[in-house]
Residue frames relative to the residue before (quaternion, step in Angstrom):
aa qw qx qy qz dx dy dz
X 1.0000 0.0000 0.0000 0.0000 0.00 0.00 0.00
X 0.3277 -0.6966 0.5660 0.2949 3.78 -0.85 0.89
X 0.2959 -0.6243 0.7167 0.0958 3.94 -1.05 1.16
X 0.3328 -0.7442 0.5765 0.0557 2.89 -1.13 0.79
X 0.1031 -0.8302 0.5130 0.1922 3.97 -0.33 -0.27
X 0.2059 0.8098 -0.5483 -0.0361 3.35 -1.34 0.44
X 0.3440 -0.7622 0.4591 0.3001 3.19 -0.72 0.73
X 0.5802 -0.5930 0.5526 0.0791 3.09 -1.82 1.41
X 0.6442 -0.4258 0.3680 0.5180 3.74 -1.15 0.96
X 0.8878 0.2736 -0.2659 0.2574 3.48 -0.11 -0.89
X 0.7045 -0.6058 0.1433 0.3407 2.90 1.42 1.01
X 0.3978 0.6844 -0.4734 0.3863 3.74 1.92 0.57
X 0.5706 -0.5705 0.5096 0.2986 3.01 -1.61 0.28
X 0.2750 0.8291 -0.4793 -0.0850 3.83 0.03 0.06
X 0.5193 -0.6197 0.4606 0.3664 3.94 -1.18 0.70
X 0.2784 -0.7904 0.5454 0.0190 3.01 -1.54 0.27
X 0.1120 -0.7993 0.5600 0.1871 4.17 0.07 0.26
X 0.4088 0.6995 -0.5084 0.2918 3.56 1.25 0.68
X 0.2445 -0.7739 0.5783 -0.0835 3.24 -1.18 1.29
X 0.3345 -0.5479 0.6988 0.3157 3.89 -1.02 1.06
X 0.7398 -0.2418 0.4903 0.3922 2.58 -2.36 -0.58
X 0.8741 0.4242 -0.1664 0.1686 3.02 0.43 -0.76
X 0.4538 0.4815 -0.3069 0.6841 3.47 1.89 -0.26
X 0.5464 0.4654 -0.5120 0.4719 4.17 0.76 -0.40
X 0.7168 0.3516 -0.3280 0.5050 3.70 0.18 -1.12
X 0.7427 0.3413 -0.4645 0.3409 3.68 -0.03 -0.40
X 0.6211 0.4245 -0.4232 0.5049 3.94 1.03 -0.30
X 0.6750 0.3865 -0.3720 0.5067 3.71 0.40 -0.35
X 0.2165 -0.7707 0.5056 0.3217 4.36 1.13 -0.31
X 0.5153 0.5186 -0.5589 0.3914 3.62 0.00 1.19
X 0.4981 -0.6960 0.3991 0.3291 3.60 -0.92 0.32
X 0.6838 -0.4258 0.2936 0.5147 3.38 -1.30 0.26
X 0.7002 0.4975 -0.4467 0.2505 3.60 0.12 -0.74
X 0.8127 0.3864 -0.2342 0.3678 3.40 1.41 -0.39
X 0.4179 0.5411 -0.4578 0.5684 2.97 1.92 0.92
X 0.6455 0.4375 -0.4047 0.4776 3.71 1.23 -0.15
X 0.5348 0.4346 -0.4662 0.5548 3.81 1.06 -0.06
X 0.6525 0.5264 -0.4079 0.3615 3.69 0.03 -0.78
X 0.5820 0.5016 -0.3575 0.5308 3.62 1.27 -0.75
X 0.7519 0.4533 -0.3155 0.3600 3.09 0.26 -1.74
X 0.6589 0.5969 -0.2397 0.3900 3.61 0.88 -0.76
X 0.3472 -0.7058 0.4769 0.3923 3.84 1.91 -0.42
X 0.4411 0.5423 -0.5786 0.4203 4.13 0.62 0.37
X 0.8654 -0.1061 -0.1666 0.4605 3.78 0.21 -0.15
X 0.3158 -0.7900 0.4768 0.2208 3.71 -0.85 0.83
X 0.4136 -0.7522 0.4768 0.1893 3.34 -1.69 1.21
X 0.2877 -0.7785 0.5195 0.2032 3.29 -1.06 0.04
X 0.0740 -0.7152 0.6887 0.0932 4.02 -0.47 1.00
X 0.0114 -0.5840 0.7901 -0.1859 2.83 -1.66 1.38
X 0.7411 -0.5040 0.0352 0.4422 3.39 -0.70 2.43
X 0.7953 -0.5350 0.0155 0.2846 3.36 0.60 1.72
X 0.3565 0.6023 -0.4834 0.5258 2.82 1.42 1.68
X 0.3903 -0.6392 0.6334 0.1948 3.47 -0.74 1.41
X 0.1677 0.7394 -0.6517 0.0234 3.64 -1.38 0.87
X 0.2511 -0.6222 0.7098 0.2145 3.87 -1.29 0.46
X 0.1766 -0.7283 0.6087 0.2603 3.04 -1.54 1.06
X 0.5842 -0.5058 0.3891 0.5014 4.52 -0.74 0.83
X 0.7460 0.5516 -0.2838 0.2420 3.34 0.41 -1.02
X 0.8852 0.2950 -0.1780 0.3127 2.73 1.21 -0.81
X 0.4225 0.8036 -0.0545 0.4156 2.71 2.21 0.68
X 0.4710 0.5346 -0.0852 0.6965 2.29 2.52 -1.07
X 0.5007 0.7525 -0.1754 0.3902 3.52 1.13 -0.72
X 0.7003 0.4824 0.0045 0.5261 2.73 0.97 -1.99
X 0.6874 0.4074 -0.2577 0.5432 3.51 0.79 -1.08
X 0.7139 0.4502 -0.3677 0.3905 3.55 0.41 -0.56
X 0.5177 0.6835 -0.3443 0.3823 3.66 1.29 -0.30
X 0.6568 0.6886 -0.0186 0.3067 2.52 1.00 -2.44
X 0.7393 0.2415 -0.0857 0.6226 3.83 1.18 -1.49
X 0.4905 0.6400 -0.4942 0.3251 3.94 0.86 0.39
């Protein structure tokens, strides 16, 4: 899984399991349009942060594991 990093007001490094569109569709191998239906459709949920669209793995994996039970 690619971890992301960012650094916190106080200047820490901290990981992340946030995901664009695009690293979601390439770790899950489907294209963006069907990671934008899957949203649009409420099967996996997005996250806007100061107008960046992000997926978080966890809860994506989550989602899929519900979804086929």
């Amino acid at each position: 899984m690619t971890k992301q990093t960012e650094k916190s007001r106080q200047g820490h490094e901290i990981e992340t399991d946030l995901l664009t569109k695009r690293e979601l569709a390439k770790k899950l191998r489907v294209t963006e349009k069907t990671v934008e239906n899957w949203q649009n459709a409420g099967h996996i949920k997005k996250l806007t942060i100061g107008g960046a669209v992000r997926y978080s793995w966890p809860d994506v994996v989550a989602s899929i594991k519900s979804q086929s039970a």
